[in-house]
C-alpha positions in Angstrom: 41.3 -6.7 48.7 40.8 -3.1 47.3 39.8 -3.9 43.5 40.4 -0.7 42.1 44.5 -1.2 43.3 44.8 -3.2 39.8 48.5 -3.9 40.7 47.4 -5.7 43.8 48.0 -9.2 43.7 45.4 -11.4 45.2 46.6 -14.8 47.3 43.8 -16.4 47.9 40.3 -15.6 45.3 38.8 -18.5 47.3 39.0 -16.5 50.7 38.5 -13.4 48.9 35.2 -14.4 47.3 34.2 -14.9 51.0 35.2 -11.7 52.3 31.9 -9.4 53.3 32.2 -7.0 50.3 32.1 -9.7 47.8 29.4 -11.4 49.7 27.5 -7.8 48.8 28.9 -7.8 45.2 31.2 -10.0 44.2 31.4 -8.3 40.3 34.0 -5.6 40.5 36.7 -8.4 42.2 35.8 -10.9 39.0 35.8 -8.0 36.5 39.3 -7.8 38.4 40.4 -11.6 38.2 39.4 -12.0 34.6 41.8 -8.5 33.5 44.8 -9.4 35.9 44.5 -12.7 36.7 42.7 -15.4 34.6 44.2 -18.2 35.8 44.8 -17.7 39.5 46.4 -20.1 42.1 45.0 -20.0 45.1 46.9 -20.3 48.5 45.9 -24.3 48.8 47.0 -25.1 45.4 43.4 -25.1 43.8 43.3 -22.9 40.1 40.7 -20.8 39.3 39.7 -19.8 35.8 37.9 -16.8 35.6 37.5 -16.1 31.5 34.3 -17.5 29.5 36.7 -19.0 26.9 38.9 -21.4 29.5 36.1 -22.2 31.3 33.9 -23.4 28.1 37.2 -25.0 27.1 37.5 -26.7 30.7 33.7 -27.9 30.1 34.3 -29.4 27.5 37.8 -30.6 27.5 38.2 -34.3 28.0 40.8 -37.0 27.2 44.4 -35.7 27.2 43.5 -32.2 29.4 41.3 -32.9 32.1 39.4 -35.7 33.5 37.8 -36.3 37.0 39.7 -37.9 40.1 39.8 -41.3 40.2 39.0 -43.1 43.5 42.1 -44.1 44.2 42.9 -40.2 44.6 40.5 -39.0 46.7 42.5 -38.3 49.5 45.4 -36.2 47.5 42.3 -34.2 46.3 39.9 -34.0 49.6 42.6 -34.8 52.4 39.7 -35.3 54.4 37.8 -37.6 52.7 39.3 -40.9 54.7 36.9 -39.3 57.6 34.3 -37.2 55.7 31.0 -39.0 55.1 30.0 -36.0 52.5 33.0 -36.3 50.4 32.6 -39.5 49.8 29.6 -38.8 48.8 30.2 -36.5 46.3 33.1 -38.5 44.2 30.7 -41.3 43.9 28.0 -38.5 41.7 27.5 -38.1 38.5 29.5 -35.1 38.3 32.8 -36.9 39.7 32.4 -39.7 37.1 34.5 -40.3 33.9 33.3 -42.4 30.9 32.6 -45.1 30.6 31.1 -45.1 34.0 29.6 -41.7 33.8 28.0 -42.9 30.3 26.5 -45.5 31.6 25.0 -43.6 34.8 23.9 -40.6 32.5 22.2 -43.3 30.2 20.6 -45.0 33.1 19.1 -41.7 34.6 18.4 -40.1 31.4 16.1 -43.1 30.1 13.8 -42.4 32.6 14.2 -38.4 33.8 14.0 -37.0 30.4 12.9 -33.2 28.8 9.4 -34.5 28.0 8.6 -35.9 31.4 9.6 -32.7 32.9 7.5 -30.7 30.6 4.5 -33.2 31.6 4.9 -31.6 35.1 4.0 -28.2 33.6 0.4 -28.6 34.9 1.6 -29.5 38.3 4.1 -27.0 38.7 1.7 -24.1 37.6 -0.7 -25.4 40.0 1.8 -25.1 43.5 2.9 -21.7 42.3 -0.5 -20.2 42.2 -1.3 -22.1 45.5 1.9 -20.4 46.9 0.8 -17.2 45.7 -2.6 -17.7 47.1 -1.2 -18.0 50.4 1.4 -14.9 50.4 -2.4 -12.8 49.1 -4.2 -12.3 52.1 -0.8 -10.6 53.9 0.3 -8.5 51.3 -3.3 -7.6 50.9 -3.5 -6.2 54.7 -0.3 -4.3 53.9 2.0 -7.1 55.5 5.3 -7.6 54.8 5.8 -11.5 53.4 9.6 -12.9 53.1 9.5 -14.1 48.9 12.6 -16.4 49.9 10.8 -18.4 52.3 7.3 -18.3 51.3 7.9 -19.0 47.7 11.5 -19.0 46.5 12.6 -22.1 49.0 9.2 -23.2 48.7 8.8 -24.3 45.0 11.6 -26.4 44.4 11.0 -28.4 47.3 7.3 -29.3 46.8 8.3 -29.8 42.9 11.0 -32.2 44.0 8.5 -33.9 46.2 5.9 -34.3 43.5 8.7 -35.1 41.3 10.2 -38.5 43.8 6.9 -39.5 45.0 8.3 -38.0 48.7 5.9 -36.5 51.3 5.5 -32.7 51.7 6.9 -33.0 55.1 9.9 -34.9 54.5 11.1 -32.9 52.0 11.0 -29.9 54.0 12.5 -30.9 56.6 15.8 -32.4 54.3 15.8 -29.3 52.5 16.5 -27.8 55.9 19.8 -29.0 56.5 21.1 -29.2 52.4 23.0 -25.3 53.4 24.8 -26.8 56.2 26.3 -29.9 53.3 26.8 -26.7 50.5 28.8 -25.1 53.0 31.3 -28.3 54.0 31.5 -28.7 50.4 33.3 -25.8 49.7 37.2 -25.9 49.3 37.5 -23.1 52.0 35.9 -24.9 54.6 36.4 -25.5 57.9 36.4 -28.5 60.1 33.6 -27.9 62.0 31.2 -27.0 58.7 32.7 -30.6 57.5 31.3 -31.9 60.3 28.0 -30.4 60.0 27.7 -31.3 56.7 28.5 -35.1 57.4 26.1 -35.1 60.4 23.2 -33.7 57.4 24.4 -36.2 54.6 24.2 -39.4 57.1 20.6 -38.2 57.8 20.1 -37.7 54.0 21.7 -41.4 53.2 20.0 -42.5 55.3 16.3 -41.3 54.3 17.2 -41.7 50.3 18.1 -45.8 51.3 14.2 -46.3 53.5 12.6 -44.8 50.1 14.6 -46.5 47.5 12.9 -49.8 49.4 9.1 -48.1 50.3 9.4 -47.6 46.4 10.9 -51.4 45.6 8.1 -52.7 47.6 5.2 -50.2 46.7 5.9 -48.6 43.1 3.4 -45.9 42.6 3.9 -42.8 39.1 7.3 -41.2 40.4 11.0 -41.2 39.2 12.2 -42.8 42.3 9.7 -46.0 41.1 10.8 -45.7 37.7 14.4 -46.1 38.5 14.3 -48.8 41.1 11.9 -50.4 38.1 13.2 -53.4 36.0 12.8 -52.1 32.0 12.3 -54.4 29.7 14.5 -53.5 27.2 17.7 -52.9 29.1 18.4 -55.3 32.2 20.9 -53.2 33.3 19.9 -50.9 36.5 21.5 -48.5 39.0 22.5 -49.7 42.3 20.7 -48.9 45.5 23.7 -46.9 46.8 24.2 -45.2 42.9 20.7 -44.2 43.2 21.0 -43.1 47.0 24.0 -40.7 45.5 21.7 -39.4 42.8 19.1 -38.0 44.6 21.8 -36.7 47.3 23.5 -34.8 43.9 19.6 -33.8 43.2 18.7 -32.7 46.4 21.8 -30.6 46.8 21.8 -29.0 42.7 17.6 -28.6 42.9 16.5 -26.7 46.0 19.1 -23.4 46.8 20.3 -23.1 43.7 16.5 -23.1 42.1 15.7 -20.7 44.9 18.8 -18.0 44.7 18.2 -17.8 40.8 14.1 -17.6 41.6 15.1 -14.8 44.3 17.4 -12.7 41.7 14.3 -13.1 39.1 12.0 -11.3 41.2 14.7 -8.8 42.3 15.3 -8.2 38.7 11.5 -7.6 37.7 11.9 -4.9 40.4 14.9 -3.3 39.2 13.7 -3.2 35.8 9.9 -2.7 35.2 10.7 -1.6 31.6 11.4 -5.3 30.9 8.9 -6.9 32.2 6.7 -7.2 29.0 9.1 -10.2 28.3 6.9 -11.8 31.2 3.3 -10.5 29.7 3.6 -12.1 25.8 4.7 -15.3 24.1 6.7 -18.3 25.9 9.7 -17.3 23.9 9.8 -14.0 25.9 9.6 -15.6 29.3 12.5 -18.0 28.1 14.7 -15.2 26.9 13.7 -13.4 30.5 14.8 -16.7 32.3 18.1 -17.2 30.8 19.1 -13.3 31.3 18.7 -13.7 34.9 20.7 -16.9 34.6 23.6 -15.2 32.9 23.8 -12.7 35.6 23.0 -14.3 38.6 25.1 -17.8 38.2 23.6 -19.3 41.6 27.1 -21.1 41.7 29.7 -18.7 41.7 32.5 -21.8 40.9 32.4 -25.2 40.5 32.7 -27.5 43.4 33.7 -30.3 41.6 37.6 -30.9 40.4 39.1 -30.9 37.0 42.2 -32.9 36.8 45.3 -31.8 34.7 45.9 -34.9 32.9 49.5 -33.0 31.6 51.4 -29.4 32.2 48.8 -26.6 30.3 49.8 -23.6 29.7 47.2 -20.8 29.8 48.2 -17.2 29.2 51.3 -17.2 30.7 50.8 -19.7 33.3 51.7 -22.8 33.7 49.1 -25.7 35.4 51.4 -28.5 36.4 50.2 -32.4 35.6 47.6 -33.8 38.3 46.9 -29.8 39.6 43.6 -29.3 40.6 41.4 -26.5 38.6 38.0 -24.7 39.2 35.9 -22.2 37.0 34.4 -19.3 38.1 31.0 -19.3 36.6 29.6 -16.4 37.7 32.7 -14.3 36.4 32.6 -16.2 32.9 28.8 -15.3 32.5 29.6 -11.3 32.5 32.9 -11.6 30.5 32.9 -9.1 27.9 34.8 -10.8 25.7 31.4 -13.4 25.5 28.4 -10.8 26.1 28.3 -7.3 25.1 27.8 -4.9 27.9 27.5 -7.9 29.8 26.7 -6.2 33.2 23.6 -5.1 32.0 19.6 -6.8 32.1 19.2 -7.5 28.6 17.0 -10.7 27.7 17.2 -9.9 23.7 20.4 -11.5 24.2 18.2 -14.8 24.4 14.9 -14.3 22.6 13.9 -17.1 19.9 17.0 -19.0 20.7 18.0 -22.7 21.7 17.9 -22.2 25.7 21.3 -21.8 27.4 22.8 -20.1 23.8 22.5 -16.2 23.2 22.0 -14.6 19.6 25.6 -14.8 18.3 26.3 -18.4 19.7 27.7 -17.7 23.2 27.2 -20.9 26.3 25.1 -19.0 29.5 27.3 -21.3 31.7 25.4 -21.3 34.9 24.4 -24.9 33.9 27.8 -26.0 32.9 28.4 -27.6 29.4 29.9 -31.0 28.1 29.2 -34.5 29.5 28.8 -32.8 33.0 26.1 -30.3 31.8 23.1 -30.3 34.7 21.1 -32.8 34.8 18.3 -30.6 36.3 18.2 -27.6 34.3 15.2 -28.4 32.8 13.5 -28.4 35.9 15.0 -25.8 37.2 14.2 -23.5 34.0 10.0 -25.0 33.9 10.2 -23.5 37.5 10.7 -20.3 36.8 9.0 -20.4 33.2 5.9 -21.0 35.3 6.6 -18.9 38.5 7.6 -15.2 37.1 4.3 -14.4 34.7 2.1 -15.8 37.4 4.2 -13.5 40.0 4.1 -10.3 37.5 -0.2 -11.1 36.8 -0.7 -11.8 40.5 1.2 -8.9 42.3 1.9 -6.5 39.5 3.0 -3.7 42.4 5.3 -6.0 44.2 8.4 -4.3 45.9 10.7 -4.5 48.4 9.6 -4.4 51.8 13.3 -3.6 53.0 16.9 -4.6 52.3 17.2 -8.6 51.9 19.7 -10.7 54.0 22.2 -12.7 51.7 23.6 -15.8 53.2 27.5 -15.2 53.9 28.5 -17.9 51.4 31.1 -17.8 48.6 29.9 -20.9 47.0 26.0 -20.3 46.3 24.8 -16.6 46.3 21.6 -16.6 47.6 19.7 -15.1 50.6 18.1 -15.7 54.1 15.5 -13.5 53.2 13.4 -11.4 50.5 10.6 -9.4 52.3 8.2 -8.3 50.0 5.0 -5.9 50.2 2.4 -4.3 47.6 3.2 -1.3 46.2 0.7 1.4 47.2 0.2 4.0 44.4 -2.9 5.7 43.2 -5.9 4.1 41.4 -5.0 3.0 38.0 -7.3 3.8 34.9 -6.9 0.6 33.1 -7.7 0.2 29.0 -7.4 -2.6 27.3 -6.6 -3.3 23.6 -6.4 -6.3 21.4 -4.6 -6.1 18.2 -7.0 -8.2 15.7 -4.4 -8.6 13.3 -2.6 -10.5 15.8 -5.9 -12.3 17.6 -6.0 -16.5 17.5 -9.3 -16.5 17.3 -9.3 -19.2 20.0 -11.5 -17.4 22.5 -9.3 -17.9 25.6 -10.2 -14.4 26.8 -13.5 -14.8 26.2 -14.0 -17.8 28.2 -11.8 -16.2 30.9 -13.5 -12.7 31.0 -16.9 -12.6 29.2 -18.1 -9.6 30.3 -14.9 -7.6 29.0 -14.1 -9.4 25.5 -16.3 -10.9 22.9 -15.6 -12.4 19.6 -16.9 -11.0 16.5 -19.3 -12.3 14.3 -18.2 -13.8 11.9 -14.9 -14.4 12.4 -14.4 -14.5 15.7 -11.9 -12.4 16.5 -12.1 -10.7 19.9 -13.0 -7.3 21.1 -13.5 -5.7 24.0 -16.3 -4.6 25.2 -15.9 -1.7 27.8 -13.8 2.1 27.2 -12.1 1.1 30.5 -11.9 -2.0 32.7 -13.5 -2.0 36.8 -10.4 -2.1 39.8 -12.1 -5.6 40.5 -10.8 -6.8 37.0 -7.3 -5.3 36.8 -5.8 -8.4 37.8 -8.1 -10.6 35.8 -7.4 -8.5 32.8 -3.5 -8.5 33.4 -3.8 -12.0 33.9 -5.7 -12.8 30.4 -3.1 -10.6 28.7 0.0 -12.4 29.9 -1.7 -15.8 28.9 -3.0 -14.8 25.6 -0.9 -17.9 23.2 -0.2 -14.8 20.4 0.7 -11.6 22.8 -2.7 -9.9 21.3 -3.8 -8.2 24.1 -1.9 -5.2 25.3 -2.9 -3.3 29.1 -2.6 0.2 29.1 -2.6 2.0 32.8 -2.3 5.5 33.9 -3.3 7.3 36.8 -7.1 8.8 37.1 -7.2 11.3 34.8 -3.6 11.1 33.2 -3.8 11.1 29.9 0.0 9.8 29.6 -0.4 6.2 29.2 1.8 3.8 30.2 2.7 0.2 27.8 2.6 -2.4 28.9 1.3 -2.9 32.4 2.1 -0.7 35.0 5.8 0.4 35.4 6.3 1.6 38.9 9.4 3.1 39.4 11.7 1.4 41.9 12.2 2.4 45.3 16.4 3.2 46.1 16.6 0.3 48.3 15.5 -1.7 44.9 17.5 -0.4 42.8 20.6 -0.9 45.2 19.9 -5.2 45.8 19.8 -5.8 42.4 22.7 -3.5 41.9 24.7 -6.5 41.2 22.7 -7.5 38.0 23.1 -3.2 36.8 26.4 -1.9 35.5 28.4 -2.1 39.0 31.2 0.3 37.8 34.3 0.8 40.2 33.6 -0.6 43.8 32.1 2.3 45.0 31.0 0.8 48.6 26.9 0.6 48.1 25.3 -2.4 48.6 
């Protein structure tokens, strides 16, 4: 479909969303559906909203506009579900549930996988991203090109969710291996034979998730799994063996690509946009506001998977969605609707500094998580991961860029890539300075126990100073490092070349290779369709 023929009608968003230019960038055909048509009907009955204000409305609308099917209707819904191993699977999750049963499941999981037991894995997190990092050094040092998508990206999550569910390194690699192949039978557009596929994957993933649930029963040990199969003292009521087997299928499928895709965009967007990344170098608040930005532009599912029932005949501007239709939201188009964000095609994370995560300045929902009773259960994970990964990225491999053009997976469902290939920037030695602001200055001495030979604290109040007019090469990471950890944003890097007397703040601000600026075109201004990648 040519999107700049605005009296063009589309047939089918669903197949158009798959077609190789919207693969590339998908943007200009939303900007499209949103303007001319907002509530489209696709060519197998299926409606897609595209607007931020239906699809918050479809989030949150329950009762007497939409509910979830009910088992009974699985096959009007997914004709192939009588046959389809992962179908079934999916309208027994979380997501597919209606109260009461889905507030009692959400209670159930959410007494023990809660916000402050995911913050406990803080420490643990940090830990396997530098470890990661410390393996990707000693390439990139040599000059190497590493693949980011692989290495880290894909990495992370899975050896999170294994720490997480008490799971052996090895096991969850090799699930995580086949999770594409269920995404992609998943989709409403698929075909017989990715149906297949995915069923063949799920039956191996049932049947892995059932073996742990009773390793765990038998031999409890400081995971989630244990914690769930538990019995709690307080509440005798417990999930089911196959209600907890669907869980961890839903969790295995949300966690890994879509953690990775939005990890993958992050790093493409520090790229694309040096000047922003001093949100990455200061206070947590920063890094949040960074997080969520990337979030808001890079939805890692471009539209729901699962259905929204019309419990009566809605009318939406103009159209009509008859009783018992089934209706979809675009995500990725509601998160750059204008009518929501200002300017919302461009990388700004002021939009989100100092506010309540997932909720920009003026009060708009980032909807990549969705909202309402169906809100994801893993976002907290999934935002810790990339709290902890991007400063330690920036600190570690402040020169990072692309090594060439990365592959995106040909899916309409999850945007995300086959691979990122990275490489060091070479550029000419830095003079690096270093300042600390003592107005600003904790007095906690992090710095100084970090780097004692560059800072001090003064006598008597111990605020620090530094004690060199410029730091060694040896030290420029080290000093970047302590300035991006530094609890009140004190310390501020200032680089330039040898003997340039412009200096650069903060960090150093490499500017972009084309080919960087062109795979991240899709989080820029993407303007009229104008056939670059």
């Amino acid at each position: 479909m040519d999107v700049q023929d605005t009296t063009a009608a589309c047939h089918d968003a669903f197949a158009e969303l798959a077609s190789p230019a919207c693969i590339q960038d998908p943007y200009p055909f939303m900007r499209w559906l949103r303007e001319h048509d907002p509530v489209h009907r696709a060519a197998s009955g299926l409606f897609l909203l595209s607007r931020h204000a239906d699809i918050y409305w479809a989030f949150k609308a329950t009762g007497d506009a939409f509910r979830g099917p009910a088992p009974s209707e699985l096959a009007r819904y997914f004709p192939r579900a009588a046959s389809s191993l992962s179908l079934n699977l999916l309208a027994s999750t979380l997501a597919m549930k209606e109260p009461p049963t889905h507030t009692r499941l959400r209670r159930l999981i959410s007494r023990d996988f809660t916000v402050g037991q995911i913050d406990n894995l803080r420490p643990s997190i940090a830990r396997i991203v530098a470890a990661r990092l410390d393996g990707m050094a000693p390439a990139l040092e040599r000059g190497e090109a590493v693949d980011l998508h692989r290495e880290f990206a894909l990495a992370l999550p899975m050896l999170v969710f294994a720490e997480l569910f008490g799971m052996p390194q090895d096991d969850v690699f090799e699930l995580s291996a086949i999770v594409s192949a269920i995404l992609e039978g998943l989709s409403p557009h698929a075909s017989d034979p990715q149906l297949a596929a995915a069923d063949v994957a799920s039956a191996r993933v049932k049947a892995y998730f059932g073996d742990l649930i009773l390793r765990k029963r038998a031999d409890p040990r400081r995971d989630i799994v244990s914690t769930l199969v538990g019995a709690h003292t307080d509440d005798a009521d417990t999930l089911s063996d196959a209600e907890l087997i669907s869980m961890l299928w839903g969790m295995l499928l949300g966690g890994f690509a879509t953690t990775a895709a939005t990890i993958d965009h992050a790093v493409l967007a520090m790229l694309a946009y040096p000047e922003e990344r001093h949100w990455l170098q200061g206070d947590a608040a920063g890094v949040e506001a960074f997080v969520e930005e990337v979030l808001r532009c890079e939805a890692p599912a471009m539209f729901s998977s699962i259905p929204r029932i019309a419990q009566r005949d809605i009318e939406l501007h103009g159209v009509v969605i008859p009783k018992d239709a089934d209706v979809r939201v675009l995500i990725a188009a509601g998160n750059r609707d204008p009518n929501a964000f200002a300017d919302p095609d461009r990388f700004d994370p002021v939009r989100f500094y100092g506010t309540r995560p997932g909720t920009s300045s003026d009060g708009k929902i980032m909807l990549s998580f969705g909202h309402g009773i169906h809100f994801c259960l893993g976002a907290q994970l999934a935002r810790v991961q990339l709290a902890e990964s991007l400063p330690q990225i920036q600190a570690r491999f402040p020169t990072l860029a692309l090594a060439e053009q990365p592959t995106r997976e040909p899916s309409a469902f999850l945007r995300t890539f086959r691979a990122l290939p990275v490489r060091l920037h070479a550029q000419a030695a830095a003079e690096v300075r270093v300042v600390v602001d003592q107005d600003l200055c904790g007095t906690t001495g992090q710095c100084v126990l970090t780097l004692p030979g560059t800072f001090r604290q003064r006598e008597p109040d111990g605020v620090a100073e530094v004690c060199m007019a410029t730091v060694p090469q040896a030290l420029h990471a080290a000093v970047r490092l302590a300035a991006s950890q530094c609890p009140v944003a004190a310390i501020r890097v200032i680089e330039s070349e040898a003997g340039d007397d412009h200096c650069t703040n903060p960090g150093p601000t490499p500017s972009p290779a084309d080919a960087e600026r062109h795979a991240a075109k899709d989080l820029r201004n993407p303007g009229e369709h104008d056939g670059t990648i």
